[in-house]
C-alpha positions in Angstrom: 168.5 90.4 156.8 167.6 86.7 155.7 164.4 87.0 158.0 162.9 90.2 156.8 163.0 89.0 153.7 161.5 85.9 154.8 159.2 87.8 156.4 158.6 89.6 153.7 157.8 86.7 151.9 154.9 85.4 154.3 153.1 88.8 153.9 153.6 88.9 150.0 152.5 85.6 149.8 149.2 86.2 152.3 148.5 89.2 150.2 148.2 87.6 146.5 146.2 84.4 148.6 143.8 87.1 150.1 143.3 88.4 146.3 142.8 85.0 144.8 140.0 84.6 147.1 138.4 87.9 146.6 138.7 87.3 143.1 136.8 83.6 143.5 134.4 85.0 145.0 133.3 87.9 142.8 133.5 84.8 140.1 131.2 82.8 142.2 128.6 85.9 143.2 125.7 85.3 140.7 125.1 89.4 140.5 127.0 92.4 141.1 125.7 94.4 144.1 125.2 97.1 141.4 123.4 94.6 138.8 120.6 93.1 142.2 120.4 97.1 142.6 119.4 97.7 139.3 117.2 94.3 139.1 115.4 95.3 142.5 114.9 98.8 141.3 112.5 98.2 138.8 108.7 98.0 139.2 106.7 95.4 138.0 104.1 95.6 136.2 101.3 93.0 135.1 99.4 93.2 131.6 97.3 91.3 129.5 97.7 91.7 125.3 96.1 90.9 122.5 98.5 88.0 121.0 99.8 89.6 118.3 101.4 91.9 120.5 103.4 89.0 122.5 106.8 89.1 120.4 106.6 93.0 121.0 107.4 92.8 124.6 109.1 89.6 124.5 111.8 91.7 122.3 114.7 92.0 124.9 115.2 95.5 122.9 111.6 96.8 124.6 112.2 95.3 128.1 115.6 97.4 128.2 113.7 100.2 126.9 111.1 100.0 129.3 113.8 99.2 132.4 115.8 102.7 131.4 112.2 104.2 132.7 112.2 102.3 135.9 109.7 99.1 134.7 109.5 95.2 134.2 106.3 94.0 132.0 104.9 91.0 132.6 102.1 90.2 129.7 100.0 87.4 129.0 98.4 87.1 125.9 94.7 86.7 125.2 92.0 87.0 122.2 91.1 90.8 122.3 87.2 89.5 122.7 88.3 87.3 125.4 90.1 90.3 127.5 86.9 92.2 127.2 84.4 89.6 128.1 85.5 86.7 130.4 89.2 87.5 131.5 89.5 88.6 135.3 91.2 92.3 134.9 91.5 92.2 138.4 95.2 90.8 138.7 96.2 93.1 135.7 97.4 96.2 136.1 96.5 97.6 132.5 95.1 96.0 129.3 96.0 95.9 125.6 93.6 94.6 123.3 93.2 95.3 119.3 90.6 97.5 119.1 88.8 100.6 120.0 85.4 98.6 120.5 87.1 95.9 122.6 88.9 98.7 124.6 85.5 100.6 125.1 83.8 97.5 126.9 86.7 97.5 129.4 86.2 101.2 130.2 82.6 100.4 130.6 83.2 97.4 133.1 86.1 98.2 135.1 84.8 102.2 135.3 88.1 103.6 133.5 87.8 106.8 131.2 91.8 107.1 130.4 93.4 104.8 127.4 95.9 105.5 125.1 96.8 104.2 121.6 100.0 104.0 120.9 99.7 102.8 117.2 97.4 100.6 114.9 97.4 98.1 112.5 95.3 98.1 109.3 93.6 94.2 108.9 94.7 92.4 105.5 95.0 88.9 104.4 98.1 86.8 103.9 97.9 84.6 101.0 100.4 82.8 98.2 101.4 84.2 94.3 99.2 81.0 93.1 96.2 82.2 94.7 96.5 85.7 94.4 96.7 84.4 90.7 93.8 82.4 90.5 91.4 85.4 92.2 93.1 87.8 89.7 91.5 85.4 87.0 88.1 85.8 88.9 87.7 89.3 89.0 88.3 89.2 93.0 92.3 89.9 93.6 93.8 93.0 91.4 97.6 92.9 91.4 99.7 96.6 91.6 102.3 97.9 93.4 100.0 96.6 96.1 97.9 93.8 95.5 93.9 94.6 96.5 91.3 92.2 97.2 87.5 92.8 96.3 85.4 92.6 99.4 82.5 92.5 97.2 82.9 90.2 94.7 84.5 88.1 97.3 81.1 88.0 99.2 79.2 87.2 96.2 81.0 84.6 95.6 81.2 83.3 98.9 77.5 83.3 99.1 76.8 81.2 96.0 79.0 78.6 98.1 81.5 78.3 95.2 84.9 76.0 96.1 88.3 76.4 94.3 87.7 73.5 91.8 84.9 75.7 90.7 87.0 78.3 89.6 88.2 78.6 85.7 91.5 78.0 84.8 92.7 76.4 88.6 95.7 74.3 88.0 97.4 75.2 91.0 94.9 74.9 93.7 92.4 72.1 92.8 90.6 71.6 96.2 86.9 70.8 97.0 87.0 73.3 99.6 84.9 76.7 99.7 86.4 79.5 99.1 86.8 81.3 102.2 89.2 83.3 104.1 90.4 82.0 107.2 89.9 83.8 110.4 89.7 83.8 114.1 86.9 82.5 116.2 84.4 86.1 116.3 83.5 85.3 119.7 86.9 85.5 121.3 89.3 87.4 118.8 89.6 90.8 117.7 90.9 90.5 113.9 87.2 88.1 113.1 85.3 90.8 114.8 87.0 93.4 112.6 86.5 91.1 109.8 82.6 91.3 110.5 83.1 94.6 110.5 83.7 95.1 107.1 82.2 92.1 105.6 78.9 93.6 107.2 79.5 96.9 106.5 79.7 95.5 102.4 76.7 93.5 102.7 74.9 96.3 104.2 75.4 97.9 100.9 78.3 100.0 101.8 76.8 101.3 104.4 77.6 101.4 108.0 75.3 98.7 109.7 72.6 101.2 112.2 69.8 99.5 114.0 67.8 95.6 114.4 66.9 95.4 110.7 69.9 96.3 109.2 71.8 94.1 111.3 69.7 91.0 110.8 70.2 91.7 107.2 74.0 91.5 107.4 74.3 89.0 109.0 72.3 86.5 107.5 74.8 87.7 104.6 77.9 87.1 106.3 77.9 84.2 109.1 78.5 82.0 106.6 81.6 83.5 106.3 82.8 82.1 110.0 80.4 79.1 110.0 81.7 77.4 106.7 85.7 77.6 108.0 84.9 74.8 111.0 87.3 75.0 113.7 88.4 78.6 114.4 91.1 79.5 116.7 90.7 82.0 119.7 93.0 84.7 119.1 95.3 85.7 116.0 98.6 84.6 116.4 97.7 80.7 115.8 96.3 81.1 112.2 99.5 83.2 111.0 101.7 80.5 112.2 99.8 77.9 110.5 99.9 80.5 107.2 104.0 80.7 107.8 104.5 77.0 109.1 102.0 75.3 106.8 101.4 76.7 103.4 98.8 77.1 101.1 97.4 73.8 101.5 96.3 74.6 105.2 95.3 78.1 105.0 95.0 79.8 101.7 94.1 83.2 102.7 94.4 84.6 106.6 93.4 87.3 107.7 95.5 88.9 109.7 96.8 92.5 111.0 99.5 94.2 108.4 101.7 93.9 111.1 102.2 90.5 111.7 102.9 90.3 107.9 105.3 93.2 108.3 107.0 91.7 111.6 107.3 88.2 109.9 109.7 90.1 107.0 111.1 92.0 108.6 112.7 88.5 110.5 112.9 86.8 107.8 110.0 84.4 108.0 108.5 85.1 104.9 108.9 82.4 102.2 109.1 84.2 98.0 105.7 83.3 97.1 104.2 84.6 100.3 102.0 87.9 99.3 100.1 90.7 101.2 96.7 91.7 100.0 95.1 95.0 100.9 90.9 94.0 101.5 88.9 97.0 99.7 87.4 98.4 102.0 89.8 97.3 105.1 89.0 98.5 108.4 92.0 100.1 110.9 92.5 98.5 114.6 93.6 100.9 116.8 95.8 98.7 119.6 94.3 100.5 122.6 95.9 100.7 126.7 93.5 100.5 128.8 94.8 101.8 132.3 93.6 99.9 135.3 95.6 101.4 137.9 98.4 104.0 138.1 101.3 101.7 136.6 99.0 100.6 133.9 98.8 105.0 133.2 102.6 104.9 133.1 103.2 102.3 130.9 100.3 103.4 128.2 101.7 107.0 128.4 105.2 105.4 127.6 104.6 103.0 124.9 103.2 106.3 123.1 105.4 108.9 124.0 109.0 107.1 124.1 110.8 107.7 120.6 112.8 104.0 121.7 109.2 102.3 122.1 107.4 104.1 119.1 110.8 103.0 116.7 110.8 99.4 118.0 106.7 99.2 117.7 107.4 99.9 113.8 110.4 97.1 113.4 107.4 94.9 114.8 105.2 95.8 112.1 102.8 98.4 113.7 102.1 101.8 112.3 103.2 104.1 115.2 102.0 107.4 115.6 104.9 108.8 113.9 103.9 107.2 110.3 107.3 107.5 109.3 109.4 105.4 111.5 106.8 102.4 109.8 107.3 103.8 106.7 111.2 103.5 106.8 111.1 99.4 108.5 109.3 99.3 105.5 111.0 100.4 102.6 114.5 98.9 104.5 113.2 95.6 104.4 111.3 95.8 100.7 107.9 95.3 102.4 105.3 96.1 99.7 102.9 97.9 101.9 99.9 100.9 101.3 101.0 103.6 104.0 97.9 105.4 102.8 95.2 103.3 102.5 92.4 105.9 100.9 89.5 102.9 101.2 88.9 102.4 105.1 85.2 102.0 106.9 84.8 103.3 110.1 84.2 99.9 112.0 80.0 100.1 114.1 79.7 101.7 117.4 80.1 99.4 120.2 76.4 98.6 120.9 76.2 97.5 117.1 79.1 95.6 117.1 78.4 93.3 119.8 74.6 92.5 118.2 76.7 91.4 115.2 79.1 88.9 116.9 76.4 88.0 119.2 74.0 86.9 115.7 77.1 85.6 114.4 78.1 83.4 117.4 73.9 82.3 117.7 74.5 80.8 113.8 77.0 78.0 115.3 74.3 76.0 117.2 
């Protein structure tokens, strides 16, 4: 009796050391067999973004979005320009610039009819209570529930050269600077070439810009505009974090996409005398997937079909193609935004677009 229950003992006690190995070893093993399952299930795919799309897929929330259909997505971000002009497409398996007329050029080089737009962002300008003040007192800025900013009169004034000591009443802002918005470099990024787009369009009289004269006329009117600013950086995302970072004193006014405004409150970036002003006439830039293979297709048709994608493209700022889902970020986070915006130009065809930045980038040298 005394050895069966010795024996007893040796298997009991061979059992529970078995377990406590198992169970080191399940601690030890990096990844569940079902987890490496999972992890080598998924396809990969490979895109290059405009920049002010990067926190978009860096949101976790989006990768596990896109992994419930089956994908990784690798991006690398680039000036919209730059992925249309000089970036090798051939390692990508789709592209996601800013802009229709970006988006066109790829189509033309790379032979691809198919894109897809899952939303759009309308341009505006970032700027500070004490400047929207000062422009209020020149005619340029009018405050409402929205605060709107004179394309016009900002041109006109632009053109005579006139810097912020110049202007009556400043108290706030006393630099011998020109007045200027700041912008991206036109011959890389997207948002200056939109810019052009609708300073031309104003100095062509209100009047889209058709044909050599017309756009010779503009832009002697608006290089200035870019040449005056000096340095310029290459895509978008570098001048907002200056605006965020730095303050007025760097960057008075930005020009920027509404959503990176929108995106910035709705994480809490956004200092109290930040403010968001709506250029009249503004132009809208419809973020555009150009497919270069069949993975590209899946993940354009995705990002605009998939209710998960479309809500998360709205808490990063961007009007999806459901308005309302932007609308309702929006109003949650007290985001004082136009979601109709009545006074929008139609930005130049392609052709005419490219003469522009090309006159534009010839007034450097």
């Amino acid at each position: 009796m005394v050895e069966n229950k010795r024996a007893l003992g040796v298997v009991t006690a061979g059992i529970v050391a078995v377990l406590a190995v198992a169970a080191i070893m399940a601690v030890r093993q990096p990844d569940s067999p079902s987890t490496a399952t999972a992890a080598a299930a998924l396809t990969t795919v490979h895109g290059v973004v405009g920049s002010e799309k990067s926190a978009f897929f860096d949101d976790p929330k989006v990768a596990d979005a896109l992994a419930k259909h089956g994908f990784k997505v690798e991006v690398e971000p680039a000036g919209s320009r730059q992925i249309a002009t000089s970036v090798d497409l051939g390692k990508y398996d789709f592209a996601f610039p800013s802009s229709s007329a970006a988006a066109e050029r790829i189509q033309r080089q790379s032979k691809v009819s198919g894109k897809y737009v899952p939303f759009s962002s309308p341009m505006a300008i970032a700027t500070f209570k004490p400047i929207a003040d000062l422009l209020t007192q020149a005619g340029i800025v009018q405050p409402g529930a929205t605060t709107t900013f004179d394309v016009g009169k900002y041109l006109g004034l632009a053109e005579k050269g006139v810097q912020w000591t110049q202007l009556q009443g400043n108290s706030t802002y006393s630099v011998p600077k020109n007045v200027l918005v700041s912008t991206t470099d036109p011959r890389t990024s997207n948002s200056a070439a939109m810019y052009l787009a609708v300073t031309a369009y104003v100095a062509n009289d209100n009047t889209i810009v058709r044909g050599a004269k017309a756009e010779d006329y503009a832009v002697s009117r608006v290089s200035r505009l870019f040449t005056r600013q000096g340095y310029t950086e290459s895509s978008s995302d570098g001048p907002f974090k200056d605006y965020l970072s730095n303050g007025m004193g760097t960057v008075p006014m930005a020009w920027i996409y509404e959503a990176q405004y929108v995106d910035a409150a709705v994480h809490n970036q956004l200092k109290p005398d930040m403010v968001l002003m709506y250029p009249t006439p503004t132009v809208m830039s419809q973020h555009t997937v150009v497919p270069l293979n069949d993975k590209g297709d899946q993940i354009g048709k995705l990002l605009t079909t998939d209710p998960d994608l479309q809500r998360l493209a709205a808490e990063h700022g961007f009007r999806p193609t459901d308005v309302g889902l932007f609308t309702n970020v929006t109003a949650a986070h007290q985001v004082p935004v136009d979601a109709n915006l009545v006074n929008q130009v139609s930005p130049p065809d392609y052709d005419t677009l490219e003469h522009l930045l090309d006159g534009v980038a010839k007034s450097y040298n």
